[in-house]
C-alpha positions as a Markdown table, in Angstrom:
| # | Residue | x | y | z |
|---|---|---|---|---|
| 1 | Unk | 15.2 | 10.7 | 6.2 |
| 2 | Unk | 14.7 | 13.8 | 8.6 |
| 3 | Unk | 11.8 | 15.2 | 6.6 |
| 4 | Unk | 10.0 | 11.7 | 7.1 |
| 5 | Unk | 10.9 | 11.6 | 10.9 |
| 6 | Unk | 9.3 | 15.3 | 11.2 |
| 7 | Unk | 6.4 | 14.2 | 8.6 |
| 8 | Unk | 5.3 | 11.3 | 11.1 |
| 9 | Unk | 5.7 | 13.0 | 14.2 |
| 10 | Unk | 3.3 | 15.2 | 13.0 |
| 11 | Unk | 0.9 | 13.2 | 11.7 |
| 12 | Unk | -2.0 | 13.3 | 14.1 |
| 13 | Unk | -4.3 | 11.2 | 12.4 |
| 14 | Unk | -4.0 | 8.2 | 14.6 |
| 15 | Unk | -4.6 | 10.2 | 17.5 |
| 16 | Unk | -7.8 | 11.4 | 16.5 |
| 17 | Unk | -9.1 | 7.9 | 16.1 |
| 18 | Unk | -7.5 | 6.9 | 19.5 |
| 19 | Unk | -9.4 | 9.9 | 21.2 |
| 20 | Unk | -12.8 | 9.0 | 19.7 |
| 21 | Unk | -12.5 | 5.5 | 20.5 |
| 22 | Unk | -11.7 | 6.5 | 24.5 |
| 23 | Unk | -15.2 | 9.4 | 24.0 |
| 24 | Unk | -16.9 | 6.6 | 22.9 |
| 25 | Unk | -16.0 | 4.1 | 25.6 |
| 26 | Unk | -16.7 | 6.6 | 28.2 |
| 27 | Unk | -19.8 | 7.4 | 27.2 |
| 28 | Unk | -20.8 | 3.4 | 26.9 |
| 29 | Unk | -19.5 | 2.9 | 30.8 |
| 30 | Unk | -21.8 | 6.4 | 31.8 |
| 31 | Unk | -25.2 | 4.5 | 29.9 |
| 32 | Unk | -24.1 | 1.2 | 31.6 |
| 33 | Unk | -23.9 | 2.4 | 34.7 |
| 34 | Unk | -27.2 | 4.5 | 34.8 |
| 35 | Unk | -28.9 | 1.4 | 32.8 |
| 36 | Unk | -27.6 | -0.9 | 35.5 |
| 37 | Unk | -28.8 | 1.9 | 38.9 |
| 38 | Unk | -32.3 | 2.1 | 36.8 |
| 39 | Unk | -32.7 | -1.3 | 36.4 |
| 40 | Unk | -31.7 | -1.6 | 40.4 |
| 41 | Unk | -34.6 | 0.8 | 41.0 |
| 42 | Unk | -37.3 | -1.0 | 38.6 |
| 43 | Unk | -36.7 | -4.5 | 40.4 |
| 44 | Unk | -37.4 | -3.1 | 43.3 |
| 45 | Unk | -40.6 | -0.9 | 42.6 |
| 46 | Unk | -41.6 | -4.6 | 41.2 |
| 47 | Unk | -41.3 | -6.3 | 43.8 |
| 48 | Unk | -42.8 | -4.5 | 45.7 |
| 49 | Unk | -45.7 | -4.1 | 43.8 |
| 50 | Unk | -45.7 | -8.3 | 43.3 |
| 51 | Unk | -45.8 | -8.2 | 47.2 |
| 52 | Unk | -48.6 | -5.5 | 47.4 |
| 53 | Unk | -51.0 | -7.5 | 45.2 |
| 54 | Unk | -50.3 | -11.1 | 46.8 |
């Protein structure tokens, strides 16, 4: 029963997954938050230009 016990303590396969999974949902928040400031910035230029040629 020990040698389990030790066995699955040191398993560290789950926490490989878990650690990918929080990479990969960091790196989604940093693309959605420059896609979202970008898209800020385009609405604006267009505007503007909609403005300029009126």
């Amino acid at each position: 029963m020990m040698t389990l016990i030790k066995r699955f303590i040191a398993d560290e396969s789950g926490a490989t997954a878990i650690e990918y999974g929080l990479i990969a949902a960091g790196i989604a928040l940093a693309i959605i938050a420059v896609v979202n400031g970008t898209g800020s910035n385009l609405k604006g230029k267009f505007t503007s230009i909609n403005t300029s040629l009126k």
